[in-house]
Every structure is written in structure tokens, then in C-alpha cells.
Rosetta silent file (secondary structure, phi, psi, omega in degrees, C-alpha in Angstrom):
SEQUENCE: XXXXXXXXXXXXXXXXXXXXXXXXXXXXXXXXXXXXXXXXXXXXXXXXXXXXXXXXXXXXXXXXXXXXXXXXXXXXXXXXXXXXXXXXXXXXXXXXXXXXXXXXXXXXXXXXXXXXXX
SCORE:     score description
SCORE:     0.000 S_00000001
   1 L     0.000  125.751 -162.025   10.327   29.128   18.168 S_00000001
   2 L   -81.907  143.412 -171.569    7.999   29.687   14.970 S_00000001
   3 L  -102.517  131.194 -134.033    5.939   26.094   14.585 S_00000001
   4 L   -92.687  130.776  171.855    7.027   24.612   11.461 S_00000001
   5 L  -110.911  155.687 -154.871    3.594   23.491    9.106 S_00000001
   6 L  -114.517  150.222 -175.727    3.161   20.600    6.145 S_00000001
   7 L  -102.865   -6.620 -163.027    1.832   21.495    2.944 S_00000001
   8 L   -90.798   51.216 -170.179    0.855   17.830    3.226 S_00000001
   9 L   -78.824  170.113 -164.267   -2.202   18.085    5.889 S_00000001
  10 E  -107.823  169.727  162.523   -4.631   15.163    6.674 S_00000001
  11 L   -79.621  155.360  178.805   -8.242   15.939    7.285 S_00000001
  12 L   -41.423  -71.703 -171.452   -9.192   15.850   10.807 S_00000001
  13 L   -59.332  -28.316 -153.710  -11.798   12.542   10.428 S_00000001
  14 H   -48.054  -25.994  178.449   -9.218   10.536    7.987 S_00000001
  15 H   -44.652 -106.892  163.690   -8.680    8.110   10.706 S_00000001
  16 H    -5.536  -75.684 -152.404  -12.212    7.317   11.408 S_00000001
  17 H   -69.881  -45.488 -159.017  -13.302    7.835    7.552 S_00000001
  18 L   -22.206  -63.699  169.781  -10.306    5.541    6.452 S_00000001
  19 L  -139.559   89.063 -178.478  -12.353    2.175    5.833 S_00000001
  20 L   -76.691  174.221 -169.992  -15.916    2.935    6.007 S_00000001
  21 L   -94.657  116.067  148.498  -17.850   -0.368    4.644 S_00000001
  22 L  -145.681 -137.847  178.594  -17.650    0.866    0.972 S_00000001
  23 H   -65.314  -30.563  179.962  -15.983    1.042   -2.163 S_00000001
  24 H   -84.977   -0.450 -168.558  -12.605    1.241   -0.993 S_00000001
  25 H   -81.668  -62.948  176.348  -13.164   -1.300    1.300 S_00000001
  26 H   -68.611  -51.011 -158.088  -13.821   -3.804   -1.666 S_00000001
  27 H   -76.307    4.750 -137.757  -11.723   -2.952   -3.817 S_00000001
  28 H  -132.496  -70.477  168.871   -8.996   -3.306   -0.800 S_00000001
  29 H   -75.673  -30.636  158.131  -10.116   -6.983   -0.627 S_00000001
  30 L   -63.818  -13.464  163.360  -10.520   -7.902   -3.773 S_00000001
  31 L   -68.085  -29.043 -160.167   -6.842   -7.114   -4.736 S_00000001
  32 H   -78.466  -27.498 -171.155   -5.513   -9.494   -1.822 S_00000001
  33 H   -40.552  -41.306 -150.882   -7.519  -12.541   -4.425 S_00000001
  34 H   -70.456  -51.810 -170.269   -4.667  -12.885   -7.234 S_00000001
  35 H   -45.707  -53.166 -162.904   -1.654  -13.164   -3.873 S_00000001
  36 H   -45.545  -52.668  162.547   -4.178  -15.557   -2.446 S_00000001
  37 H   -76.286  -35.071 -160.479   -4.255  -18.062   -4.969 S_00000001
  38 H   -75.011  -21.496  162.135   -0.543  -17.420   -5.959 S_00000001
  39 L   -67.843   -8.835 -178.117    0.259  -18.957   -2.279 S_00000001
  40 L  -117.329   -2.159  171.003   -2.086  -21.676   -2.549 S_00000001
  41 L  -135.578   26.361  174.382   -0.066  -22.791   -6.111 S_00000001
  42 L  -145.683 -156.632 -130.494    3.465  -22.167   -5.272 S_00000001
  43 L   167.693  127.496  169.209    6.141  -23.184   -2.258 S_00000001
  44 L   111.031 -110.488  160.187    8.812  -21.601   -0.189 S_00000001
  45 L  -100.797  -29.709 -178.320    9.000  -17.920   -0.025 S_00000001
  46 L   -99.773   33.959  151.078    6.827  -16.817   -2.727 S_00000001
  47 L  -122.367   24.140 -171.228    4.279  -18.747   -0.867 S_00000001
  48 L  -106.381  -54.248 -169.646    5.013  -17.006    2.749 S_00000001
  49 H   -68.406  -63.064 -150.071    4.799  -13.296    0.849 S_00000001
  50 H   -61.278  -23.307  166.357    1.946  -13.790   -1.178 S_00000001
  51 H   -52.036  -54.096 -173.352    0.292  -15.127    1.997 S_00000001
  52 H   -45.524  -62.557  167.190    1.422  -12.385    3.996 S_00000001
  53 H   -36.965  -70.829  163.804   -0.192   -9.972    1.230 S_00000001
  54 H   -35.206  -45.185 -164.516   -3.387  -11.925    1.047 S_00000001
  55 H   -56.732  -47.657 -165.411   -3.344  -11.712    4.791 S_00000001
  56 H   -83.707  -37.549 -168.738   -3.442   -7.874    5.140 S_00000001
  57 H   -91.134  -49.634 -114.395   -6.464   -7.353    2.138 S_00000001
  58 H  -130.838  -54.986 -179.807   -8.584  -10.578    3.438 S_00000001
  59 H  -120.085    1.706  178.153   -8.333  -10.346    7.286 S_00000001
  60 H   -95.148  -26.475  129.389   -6.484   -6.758    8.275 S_00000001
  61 L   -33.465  -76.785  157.611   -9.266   -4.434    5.995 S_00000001
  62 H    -5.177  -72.397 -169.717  -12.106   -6.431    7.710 S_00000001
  63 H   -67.842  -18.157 -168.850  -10.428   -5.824   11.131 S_00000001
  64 H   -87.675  -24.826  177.645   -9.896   -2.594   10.272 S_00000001
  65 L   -81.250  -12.463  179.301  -13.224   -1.118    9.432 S_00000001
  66 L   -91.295  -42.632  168.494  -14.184   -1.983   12.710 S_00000001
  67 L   -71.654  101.429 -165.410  -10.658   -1.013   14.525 S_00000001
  68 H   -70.144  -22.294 -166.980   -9.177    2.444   13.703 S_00000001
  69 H   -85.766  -26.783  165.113   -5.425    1.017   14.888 S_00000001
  70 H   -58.669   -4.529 -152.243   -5.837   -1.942   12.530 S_00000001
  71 H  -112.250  -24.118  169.829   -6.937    0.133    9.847 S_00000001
  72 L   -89.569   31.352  176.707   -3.535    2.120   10.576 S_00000001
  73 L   -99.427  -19.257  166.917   -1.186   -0.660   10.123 S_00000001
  74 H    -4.860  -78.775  177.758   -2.786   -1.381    6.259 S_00000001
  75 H   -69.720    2.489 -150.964   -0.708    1.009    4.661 S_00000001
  76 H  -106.414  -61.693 -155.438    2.672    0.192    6.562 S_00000001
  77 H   -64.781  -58.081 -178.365    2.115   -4.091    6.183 S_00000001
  78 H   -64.616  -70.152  166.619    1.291   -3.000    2.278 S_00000001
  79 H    -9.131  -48.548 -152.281    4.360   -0.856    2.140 S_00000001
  80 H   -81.226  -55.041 -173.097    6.170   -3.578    3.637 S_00000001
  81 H   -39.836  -54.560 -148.021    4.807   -6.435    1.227 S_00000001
  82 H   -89.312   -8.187  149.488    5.920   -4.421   -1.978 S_00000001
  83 H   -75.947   -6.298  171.804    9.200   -3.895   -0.851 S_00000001
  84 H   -72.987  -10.041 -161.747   10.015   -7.493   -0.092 S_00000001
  85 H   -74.578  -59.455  177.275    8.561   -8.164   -3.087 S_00000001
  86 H   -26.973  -60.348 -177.646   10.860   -6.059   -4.927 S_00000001
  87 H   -50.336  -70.055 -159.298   13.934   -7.226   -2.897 S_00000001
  88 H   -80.345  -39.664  146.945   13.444  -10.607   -2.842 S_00000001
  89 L   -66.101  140.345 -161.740   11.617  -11.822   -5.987 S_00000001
  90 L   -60.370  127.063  174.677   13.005  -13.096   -8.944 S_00000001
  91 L   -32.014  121.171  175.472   12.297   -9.996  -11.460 S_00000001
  92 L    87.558  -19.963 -178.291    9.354  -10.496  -14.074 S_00000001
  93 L   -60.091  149.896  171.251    8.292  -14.002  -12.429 S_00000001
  94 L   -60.107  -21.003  178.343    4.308  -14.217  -12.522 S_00000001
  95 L   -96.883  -30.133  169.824    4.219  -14.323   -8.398 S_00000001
  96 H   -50.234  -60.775  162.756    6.550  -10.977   -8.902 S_00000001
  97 H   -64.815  -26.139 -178.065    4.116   -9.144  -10.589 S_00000001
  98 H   -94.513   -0.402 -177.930    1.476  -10.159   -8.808 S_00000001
  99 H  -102.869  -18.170  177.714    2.476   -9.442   -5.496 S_00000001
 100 H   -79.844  -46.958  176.965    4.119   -6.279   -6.671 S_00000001
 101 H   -61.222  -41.642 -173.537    0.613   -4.755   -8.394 S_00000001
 102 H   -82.178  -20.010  161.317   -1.500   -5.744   -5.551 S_00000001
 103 H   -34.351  -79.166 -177.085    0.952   -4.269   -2.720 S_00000001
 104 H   -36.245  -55.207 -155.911    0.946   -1.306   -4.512 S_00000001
 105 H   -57.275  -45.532  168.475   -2.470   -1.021   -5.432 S_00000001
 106 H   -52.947  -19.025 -153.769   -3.207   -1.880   -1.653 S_00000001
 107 H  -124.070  -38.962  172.034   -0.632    0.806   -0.348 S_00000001
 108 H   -69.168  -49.161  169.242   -2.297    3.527   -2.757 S_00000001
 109 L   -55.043  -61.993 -174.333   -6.148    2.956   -1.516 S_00000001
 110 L   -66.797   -2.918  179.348   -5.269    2.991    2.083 S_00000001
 111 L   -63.898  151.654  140.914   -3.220    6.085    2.250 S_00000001
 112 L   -40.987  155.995 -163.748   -5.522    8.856    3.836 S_00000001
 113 L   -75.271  101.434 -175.306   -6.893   11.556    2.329 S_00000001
 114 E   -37.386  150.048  164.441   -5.589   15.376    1.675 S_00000001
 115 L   -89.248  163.834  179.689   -7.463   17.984    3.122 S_00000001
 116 L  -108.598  134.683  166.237   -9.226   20.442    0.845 S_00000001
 117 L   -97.550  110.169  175.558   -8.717   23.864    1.158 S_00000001
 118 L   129.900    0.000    0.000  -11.675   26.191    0.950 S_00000001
């Protein structure tokens, strides 16, 4: 049975390399600030997501440069944020956007890295 290959391969290290203490690191926590505060000024549900969101840049990055299985739940918890966000917030509200940009933003930085060919 011929073994079926991805054009989409990871590098070998990507684990490991994932959240070295650097740039991506920061910038990975400083996105969780805006949720952080929007949970510390609102009530209900938009202040249980934006927590959640906050939660994952501010203590699951941290745990993560030191853990490699913390550092792979990042993207899946960020994944997770911006679709409740989607679902569940009212469209255009100021905790909508902000929980929707930093998800995202948070879900793009932590993906792993392509390998390079050559």
C-alpha cells in the first residue's frame, strides 16, 4: 500500500522550537491584554470568554514555553475562543471584536512552522 505524503510538512524541532522565550512569545501575551480588561469591565458571558481568552495568552504561553504539551493545546484553546466568539457574540459589539482579533491573532502565532525545502 503506497504511503500517502502532505504537501503540508512540519519541521522536525517545531514542537520544541514552538515557544522559545522570544518574540513570539510576547507578542502571544500581549494580545491576551485587550480580553483581559474586557472581562474585568463587563458581566455574564462576555466576561467568562474574554477570561477564557486572557487565560490561554497570560497563563497557557508561560506554561507552555516550559511544557511542550501545554504549548500544544495554544492553538486548539485559541481556535476554540474565536469560534465561540463568533457563535455567540452579539456581531460588531466592542467585546466582539476584541475577542475575535486577539483569538485570531493568537491562533495565527502559535501554529507551527512549514518546513523549508532545500
Amino acid at each position: 500500500m503506497p504511503v500517502l505524503s502532505s504537501s503540508l510538512s512540519l519541521e522536525a524541532g517545531s514542537r520544541v522550537d514552538r515557544f522559545v522565550a522570544g518574540p513570539r512569545t510576547v507578542v502571544l501575551c500581549l494580545v491576551a491584554v485587550p480580553p483581559a480588561v474586557m472581562a474585568l469591565a463587563s458581566g455574564g458571558w462576555t466576561r467568562a470568554l474574554s477570561g477564557m481568552i486572557a487565560l490561554v495568552g497570560l497563563g497557557l504561553v508561560p506554561i507552555g514555553v516550559f511544557l511542550n504539551r501545554a504549548a500544544l493545546l495554544v492553538p486548539s484553546f485559541a481556535g476554540l475562543g474565536l469560534l465561540l466568539s463568533i457563535l455567540t457574540m452579539p456581531f460588531n459589539s466592542i467585546a466582539c471584536v476584541v475577542n475575535i482579533w486577539a483569538a485570531f491573532t493568537m491562533l495565527l502565532v502559535s501554529l507551527p512552522k512549514r518546513a523549508r525545502v532545500g
